[in-house]
C-alpha positions as CSV (number, residue, x, y, z in Angstrom):
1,X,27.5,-23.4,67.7
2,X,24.1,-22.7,66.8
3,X,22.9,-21.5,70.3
4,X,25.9,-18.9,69.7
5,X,24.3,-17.9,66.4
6,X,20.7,-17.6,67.8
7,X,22.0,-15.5,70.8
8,X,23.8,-13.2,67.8
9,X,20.5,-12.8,66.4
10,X,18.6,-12.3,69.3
11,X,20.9,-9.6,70.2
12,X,20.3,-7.9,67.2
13,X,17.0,-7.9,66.7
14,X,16.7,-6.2,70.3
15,X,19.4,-3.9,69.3
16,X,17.3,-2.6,66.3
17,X,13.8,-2.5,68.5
18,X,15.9,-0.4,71.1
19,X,17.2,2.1,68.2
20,X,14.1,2.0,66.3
21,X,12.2,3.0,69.7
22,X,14.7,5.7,70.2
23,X,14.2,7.0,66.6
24,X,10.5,7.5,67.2
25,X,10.1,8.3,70.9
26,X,12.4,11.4,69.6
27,X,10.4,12.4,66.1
28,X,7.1,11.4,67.8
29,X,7.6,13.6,71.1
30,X,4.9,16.6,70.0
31,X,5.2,18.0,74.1
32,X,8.6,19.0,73.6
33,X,8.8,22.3,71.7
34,X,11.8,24.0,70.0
35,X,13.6,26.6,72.4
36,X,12.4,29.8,70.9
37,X,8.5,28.5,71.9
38,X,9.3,27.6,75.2
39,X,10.9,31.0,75.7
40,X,8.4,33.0,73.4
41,X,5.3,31.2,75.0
42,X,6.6,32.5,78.3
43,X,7.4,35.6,77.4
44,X,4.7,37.1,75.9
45,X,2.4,36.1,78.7
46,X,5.0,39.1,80.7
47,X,5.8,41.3,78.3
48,X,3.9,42.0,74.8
49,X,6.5,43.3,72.9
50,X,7.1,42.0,69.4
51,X,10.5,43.3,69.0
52,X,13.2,41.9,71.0
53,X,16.3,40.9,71.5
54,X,18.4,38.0,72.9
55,X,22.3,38.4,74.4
56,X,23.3,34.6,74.7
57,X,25.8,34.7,77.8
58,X,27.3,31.1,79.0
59,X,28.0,30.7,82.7
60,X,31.8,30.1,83.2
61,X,32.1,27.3,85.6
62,X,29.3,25.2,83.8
63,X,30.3,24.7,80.2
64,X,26.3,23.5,79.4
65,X,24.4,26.8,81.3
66,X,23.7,29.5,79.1
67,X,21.6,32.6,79.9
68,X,19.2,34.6,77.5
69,X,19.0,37.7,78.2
70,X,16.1,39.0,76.9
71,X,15.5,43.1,76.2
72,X,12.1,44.2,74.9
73,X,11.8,46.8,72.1
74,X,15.0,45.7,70.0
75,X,17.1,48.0,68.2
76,X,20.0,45.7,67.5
77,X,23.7,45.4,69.0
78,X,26.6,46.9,68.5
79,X,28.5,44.0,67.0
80,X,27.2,41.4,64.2
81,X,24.6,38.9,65.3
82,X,21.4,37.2,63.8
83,X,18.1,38.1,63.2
84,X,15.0,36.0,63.0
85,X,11.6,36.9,62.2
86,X,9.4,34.2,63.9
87,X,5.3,34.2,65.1
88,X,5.4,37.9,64.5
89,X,8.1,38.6,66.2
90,X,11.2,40.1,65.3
91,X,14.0,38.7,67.3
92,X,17.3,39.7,67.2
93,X,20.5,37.5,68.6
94,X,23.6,37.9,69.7
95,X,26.1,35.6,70.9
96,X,28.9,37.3,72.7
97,X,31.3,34.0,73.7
98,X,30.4,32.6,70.7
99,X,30.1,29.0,72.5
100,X,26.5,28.6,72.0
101,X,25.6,25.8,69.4
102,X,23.6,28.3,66.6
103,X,22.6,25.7,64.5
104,X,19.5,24.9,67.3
105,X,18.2,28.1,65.3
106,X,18.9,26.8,61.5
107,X,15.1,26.0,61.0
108,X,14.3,29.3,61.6
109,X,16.4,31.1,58.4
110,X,18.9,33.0,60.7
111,X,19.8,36.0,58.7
112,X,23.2,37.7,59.8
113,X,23.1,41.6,60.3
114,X,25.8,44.2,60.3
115,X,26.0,46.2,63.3
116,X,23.4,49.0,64.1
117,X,25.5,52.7,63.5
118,X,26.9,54.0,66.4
119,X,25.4,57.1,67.2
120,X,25.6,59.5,70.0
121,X,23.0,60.2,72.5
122,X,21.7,61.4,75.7
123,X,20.8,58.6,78.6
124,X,17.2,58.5,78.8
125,X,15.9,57.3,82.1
126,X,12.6,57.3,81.3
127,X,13.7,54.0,79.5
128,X,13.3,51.7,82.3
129,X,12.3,48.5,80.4
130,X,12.7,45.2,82.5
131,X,15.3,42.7,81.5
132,X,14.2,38.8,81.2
133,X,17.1,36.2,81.7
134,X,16.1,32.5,80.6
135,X,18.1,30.0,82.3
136,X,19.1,27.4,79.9
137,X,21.1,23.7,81.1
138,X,21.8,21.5,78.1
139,X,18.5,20.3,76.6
140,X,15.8,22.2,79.5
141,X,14.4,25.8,79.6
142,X,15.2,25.9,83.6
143,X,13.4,29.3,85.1
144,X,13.1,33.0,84.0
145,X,14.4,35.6,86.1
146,X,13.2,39.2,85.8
147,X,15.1,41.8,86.6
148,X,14.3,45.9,87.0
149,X,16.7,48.5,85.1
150,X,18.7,49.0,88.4
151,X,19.9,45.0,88.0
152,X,17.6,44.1,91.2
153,X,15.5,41.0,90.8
154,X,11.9,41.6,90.4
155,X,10.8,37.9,89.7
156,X,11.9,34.0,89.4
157,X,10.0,31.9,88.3
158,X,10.6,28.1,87.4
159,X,9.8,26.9,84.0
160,X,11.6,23.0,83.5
161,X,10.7,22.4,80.1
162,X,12.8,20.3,78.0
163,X,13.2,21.5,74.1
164,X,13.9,19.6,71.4
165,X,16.8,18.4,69.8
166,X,16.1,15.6,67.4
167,X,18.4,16.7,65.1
168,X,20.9,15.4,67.6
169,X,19.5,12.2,67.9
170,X,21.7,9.0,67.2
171,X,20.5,5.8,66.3
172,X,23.0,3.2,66.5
């Protein structure tokens, strides 16, 4: 009975180094950086606009792939979505399924906007800005694609950086 009771213990205690390891490996992990970083870090190297804009897309046949699409020189959308002001930047979201998890951004004070006016106006080619998609699969920043105003792919690269989530962590 006592060997039962020692086992119980031991059991335990290992359960509680094994969660208390968990806990700490995830506050104590400084290489991992939030998702705006990883995507911000990488795009200003590209691009050195301070105003932009992200169109959150999810990929239909995988539930956990998302896409930012990423315009520079933000103006806002057409519907309501967020806006963030974050290392100088001004960065305004939009969410079109709706499936994306929104509170990754809570730390950064999401503010929710009304729709820009709808105004009318003439197509301006000389607009040609590029559009930067961020490949997102669960927890990892997977590769940026770039893409020219026609829709043909400029550039890919592959980033496979994994963000943060520690306010997901469990400890049992």
């Amino acid at each position: 009975m006592e060997i039962i009771k020692q086992i119980t213990r031991v059991r335990k205690a290992i359960l509680i180094i094994i969660s208390i390891i968990f806990f700490i490996s995830c506050n104590e992990n400084k290489d991992d950086k939030q998702i705006l970083d990883i995507v911000i870090d990488d795009f200003k190297t590209i691009n050195h606009s301070t105003s932009i804009s992200i169109d959150i897309s999810q990929n239909p046949n995988d539930k956990g792939r998302y896409y930012f699409s990423i315009k520079p020189n933000s103006t806002g959308f057409e519907r309501s979505y967020y806006s963030i002001s974050y290392k100088k930047y001004d960065i305004n979201i939009y969410d079109g399924n709706s499936e994306f998890d929104m509170a990754i951004f809570s730390e950064y004070n999401l503010q929710l906007k009304e729709p820009r006016s709808i105004y009318s106006y003439e197509i301006d080619d000389s607009n040609e800005d590029n559009i930067y998609v961020y490949v997102i699969n669960d927890s990892i920043v997977e590769k940026r694609m770039v893409f020219d105003f026609l829709g043909d792919i400029v550039e890919e690269k592959s980033i496979n950086k994994k963000w943060r989530q520690c306010s997901k962590c469990v400890v049992f």
